[in-house]
N, C-alpha and C positions, 0 to 999 in steps of 0.2 A: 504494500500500500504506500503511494507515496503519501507523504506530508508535509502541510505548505503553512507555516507561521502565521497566525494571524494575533499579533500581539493587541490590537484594538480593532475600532469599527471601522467598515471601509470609507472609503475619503466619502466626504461630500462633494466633493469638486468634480463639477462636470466630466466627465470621462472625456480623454481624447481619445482615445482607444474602443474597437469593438473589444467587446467581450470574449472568448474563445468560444460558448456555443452559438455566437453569432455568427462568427466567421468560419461554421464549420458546415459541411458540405451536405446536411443534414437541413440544417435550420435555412439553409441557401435553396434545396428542394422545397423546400414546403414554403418559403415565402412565391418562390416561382409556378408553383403548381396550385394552391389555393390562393382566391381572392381574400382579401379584406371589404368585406360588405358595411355598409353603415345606415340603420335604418333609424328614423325617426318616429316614435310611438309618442310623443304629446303632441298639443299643441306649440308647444316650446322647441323653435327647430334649435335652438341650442342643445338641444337634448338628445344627444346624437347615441346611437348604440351602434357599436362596431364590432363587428362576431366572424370567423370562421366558418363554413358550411361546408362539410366535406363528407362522403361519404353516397350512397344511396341515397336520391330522394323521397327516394317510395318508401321507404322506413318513415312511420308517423308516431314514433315513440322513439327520439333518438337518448343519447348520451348529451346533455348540456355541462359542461365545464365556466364554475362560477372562480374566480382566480382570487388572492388575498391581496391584501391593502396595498402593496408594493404591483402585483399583475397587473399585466396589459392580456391584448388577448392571444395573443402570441404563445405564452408562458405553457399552452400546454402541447406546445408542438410535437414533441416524444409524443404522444398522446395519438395525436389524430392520424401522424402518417401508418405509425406500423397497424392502427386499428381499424381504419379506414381501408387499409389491406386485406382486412379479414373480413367485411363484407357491413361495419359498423356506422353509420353514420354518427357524428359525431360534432358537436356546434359549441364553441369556445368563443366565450362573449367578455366584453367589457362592457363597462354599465357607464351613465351618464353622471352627471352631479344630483346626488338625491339627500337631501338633510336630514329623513327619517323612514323607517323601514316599511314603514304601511305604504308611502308614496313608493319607495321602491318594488315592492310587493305588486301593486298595482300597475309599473310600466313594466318590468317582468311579465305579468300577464298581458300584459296587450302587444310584447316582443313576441310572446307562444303566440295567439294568434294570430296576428298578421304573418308569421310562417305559417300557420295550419297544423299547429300541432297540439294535440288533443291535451296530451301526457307526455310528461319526460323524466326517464331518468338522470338525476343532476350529479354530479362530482362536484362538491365547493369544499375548498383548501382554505383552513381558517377563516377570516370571515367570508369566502364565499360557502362554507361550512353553516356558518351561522344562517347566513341568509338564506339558503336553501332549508334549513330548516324551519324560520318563519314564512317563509312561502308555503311550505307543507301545514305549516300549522295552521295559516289563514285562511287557504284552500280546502280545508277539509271539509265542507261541507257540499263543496265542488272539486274534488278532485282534481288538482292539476300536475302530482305529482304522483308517477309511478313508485319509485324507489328512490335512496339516497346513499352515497358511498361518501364519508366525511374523513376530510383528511387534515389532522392536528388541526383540528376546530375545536368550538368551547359550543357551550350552554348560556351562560350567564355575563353579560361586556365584563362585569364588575370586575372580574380578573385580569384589567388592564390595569386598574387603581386610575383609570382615568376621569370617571363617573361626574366629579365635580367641574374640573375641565374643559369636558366635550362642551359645553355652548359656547367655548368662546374660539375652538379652532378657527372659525370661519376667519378669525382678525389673525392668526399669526403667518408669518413668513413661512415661503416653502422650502426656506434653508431650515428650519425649525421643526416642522412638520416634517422634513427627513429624517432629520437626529435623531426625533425621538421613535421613529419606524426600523433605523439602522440601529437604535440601542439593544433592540431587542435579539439581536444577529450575534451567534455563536463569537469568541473571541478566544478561543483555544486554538488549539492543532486541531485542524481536519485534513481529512482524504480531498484530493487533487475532485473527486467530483463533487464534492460539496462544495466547496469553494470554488468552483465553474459557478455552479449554482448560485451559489449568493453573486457573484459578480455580473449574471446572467441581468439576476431582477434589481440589483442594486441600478443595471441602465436600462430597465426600464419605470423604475422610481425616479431617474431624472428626466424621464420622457413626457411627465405626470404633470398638469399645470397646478396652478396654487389651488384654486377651488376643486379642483377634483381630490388632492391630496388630504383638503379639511371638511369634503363629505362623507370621503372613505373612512377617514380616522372618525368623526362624526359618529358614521353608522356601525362603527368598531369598539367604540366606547362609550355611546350616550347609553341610559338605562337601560337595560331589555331583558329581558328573559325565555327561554324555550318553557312553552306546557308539552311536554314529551308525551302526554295524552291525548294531544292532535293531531301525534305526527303517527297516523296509522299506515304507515308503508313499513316496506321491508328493507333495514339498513344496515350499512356494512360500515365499521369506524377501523379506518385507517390510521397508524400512529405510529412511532418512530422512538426506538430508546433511549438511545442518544439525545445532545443538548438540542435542544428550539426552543423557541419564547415559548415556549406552553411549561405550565408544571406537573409534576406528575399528581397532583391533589384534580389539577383542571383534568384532568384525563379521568384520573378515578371518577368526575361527575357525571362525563358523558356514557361512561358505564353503567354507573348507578341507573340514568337514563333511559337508556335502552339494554334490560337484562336480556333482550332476546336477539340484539345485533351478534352478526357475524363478525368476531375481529381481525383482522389483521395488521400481524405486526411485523415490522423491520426492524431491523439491528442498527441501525446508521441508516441516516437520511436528511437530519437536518431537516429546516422547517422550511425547505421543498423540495419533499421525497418524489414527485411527479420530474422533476429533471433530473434529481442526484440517485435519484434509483428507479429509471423509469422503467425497465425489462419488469423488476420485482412487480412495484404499481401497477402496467396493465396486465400482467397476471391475475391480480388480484381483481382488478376491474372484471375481465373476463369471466372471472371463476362468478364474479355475482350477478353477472347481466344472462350466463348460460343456464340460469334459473325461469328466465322469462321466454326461452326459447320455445317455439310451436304457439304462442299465444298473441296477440293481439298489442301487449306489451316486448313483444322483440325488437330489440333495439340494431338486428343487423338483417338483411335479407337474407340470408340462409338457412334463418329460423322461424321466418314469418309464414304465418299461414297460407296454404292457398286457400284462396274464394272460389265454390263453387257455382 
């Protein structure tokens, strides 16, 4: 295993430099072979939603990929090419500026419809963890949510200790609003892929403008809480042994949570196991989406039903 110092946090200063999985022959395929879509669901065309669509269109229950506070929509590229391969549709979104999660919930659903998508199973990575889960929870009484696979996500913001804070992100600087997103980032020895990894999303946290950096932190920290009694799907919590901003007490809640989730765990991954260990990840994605095959909820066409 190699291992690469990382005596503090990474610079704030604008990167001259691509990243290494930027510049790799990989992430160069999938920016050239899938578009960047951008669709507008409010009134407000500033409110732009920018997603990936790759895979099968005739899949109407895909894989949605919700990315965490530092993601663009990019971030789950390991994700969509090799899965996308195997017959999966698969839609990796980035979200507009939204100050609270009901409004988010809301243009959420009006992104699924205007694609035409009934149900989706979701992947959100910390807070797109969180927010997939109040989507599930708000939805339940309409269903919009097949299943959910949660990757070092929480239950409750409160475990940022940001709680008093979150109103007044909207006024601080996006050098500040960084700081306090990179404090959270491992500062030990890691493996050469983890530290890909953080340097992957650390430029795409510079890519991020101010008000989007203090809606995200916003909806990552203002009050909220999951009723895990509404979240009636079938869920799988993805998590990592190793250091990430989550602690293992925030782990044990989302257990306590869902006593009937499928776990899976990683040895090392850092808090973004979807690049630093993406073979493992869609493994595990796989293993919970081949549940829903032959039914109406298959997320790839190889296991969609025929109509007679």
């Amino acid at each position: 295993m190699k291992e690469i110092p990382r005596s503090a946090s990474p610079s704030l200063v604008q990167m001259e430099f691509e990243s290494d999985l930027s510049q790799s022959d990989e992430y160069k395929s999938f920016r050239s072979t899938v578009p960047l879509r951008q669709i507008v669901v409010d009134n407000d065309a500033l409110k732009v939603w920018k997603l990936y669509d790759a895979g099968p269109r005739s899949v109407r229950c895909p894989l949605v990929c919700l990315p965490p506070v530092s993601g663009t929509a990019d971030a789950f590229y390991k994700q969509i090419l090799p899965l996308t391969a195997r017959g999966y549709r698969i839609i990796s979104v980035e979200y507009p500026v939204y100050w609270n999660v009901n409004e988010w919930c809301e243009g959420f659903r009006r992104l699924l419809d205007l694609l035409e998508i009934d149900r989706a199973h979701i992947f959100g990575a910390s807070l797109g963890g969180f927010l997939a889960q109040k989507f599930a929870e708000l939805t339940c009484n309409r269903p919009r949510v097949a299943s959910l696979i949660l990757c070092n996500s929480f239950t409750d913001t409160k475990v940022f200790n940001y709680t008093d804070s979150s109103p007044v992100f909207w006024m601080l600087p996006a050098t500040l609003l960084k700081k306090i997103i990179i404090g959270r980032f491992p500062r030990k020895l890691m493996d050469a892929h983890i530290a890909d990894s953080i340097d992957f999303m650390v430029e795409r946290l510079d890519r991020l403008s101010q008000s989007e950096l203090a809606s995200r932190m916003t909806l990552n920290c203002f009050p909220a809480y999951i009723e895990p009694q509404k979240v009636q799907v079938d869920v799988t919590i993805l998590d990592v042994f190793d250091e990430s901003a989550l602690s293992y007490s925030v782990k044990e809640e989302m257990y306590k949570c869902y006593p009937s989730a499928r776990l899976a765990h990683l040895k090392t991954g850092g808090n973004f196991p979807f690049l630093a260990r993406a073979e493992e990840v869609n493994i595990y994605i796989q293993v919970h989406l081949r549940g829903f095959e032959g039914t109406h909820l298959c997320a790839s066409d190889a296991g969609t039903p025929v109509e007679r």
